[in-house]
N, C-alpha and C positions, 0 to 999 in steps of 0.2 A: 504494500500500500504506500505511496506517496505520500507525501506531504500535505499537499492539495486537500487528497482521498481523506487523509487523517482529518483532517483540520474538518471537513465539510462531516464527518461522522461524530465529532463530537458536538459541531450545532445541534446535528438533529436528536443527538443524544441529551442535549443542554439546555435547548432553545435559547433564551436570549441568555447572553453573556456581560457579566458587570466591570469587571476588570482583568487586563491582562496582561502581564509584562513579559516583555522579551530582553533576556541579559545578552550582551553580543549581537551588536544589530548591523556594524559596518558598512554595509551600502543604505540597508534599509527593505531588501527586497524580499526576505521572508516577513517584514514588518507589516508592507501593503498585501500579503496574503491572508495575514492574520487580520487585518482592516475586513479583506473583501471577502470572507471565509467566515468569520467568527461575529464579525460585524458587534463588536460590544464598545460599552458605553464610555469606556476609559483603555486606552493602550498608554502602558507607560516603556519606553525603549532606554535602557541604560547599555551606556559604552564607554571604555575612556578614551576613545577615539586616540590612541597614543602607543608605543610598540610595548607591548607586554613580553613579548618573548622571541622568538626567530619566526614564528608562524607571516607575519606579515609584516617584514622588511621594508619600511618608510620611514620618509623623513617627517619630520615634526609638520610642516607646510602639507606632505599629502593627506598626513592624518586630519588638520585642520579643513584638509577641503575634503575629506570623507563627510565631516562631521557636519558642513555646508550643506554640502548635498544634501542630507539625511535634513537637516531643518528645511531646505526649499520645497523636500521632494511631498513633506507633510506638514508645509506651512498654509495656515489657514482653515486644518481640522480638529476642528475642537478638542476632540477627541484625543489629540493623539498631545501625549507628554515627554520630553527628548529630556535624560539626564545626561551630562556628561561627567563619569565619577569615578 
């Protein structure tokens, strides 16, 4: 089962959804699945947007523009809550 698959099996298992967070959001694009999947009332997306370890080699500047993205990409949804921590 996918992702997707997952995600759309516990709406129907769930119905509506109050809060949701996602730890490790980096681009953001399991984030808007969880938006268009889950459709609940509060997503809150924490990252430190910053190199933790070897897994994703950048500089401070790309990290900052992951973390752009990730604000523009769900700027203006209520819903949605960016920590960076």
């Amino acid at each position: 089962m996918g992702r997707v698959s997952y995600l759309r099996d516990i709406r129907r298992k769930l119905g509506t959804v109050g809060r949701v967070a996602e730890i490790g959001v980096l681009r953001g694009r399991f984030a808007a699945s969880l938006l268009a999947e889950l459709r609940p009332r509060e997503l809150i997306l924490v990252d430190p947007w910053r190199q933790m370890d070897h897994t994703y080699s950048s500089s401070a500047s790309a990290w900052d523009f992951r973390h752009d993205y990730v604000q523009k990409r769900f700027e203006g949804d209520k819903r949605v809550r960016i920590l960076r921590a």
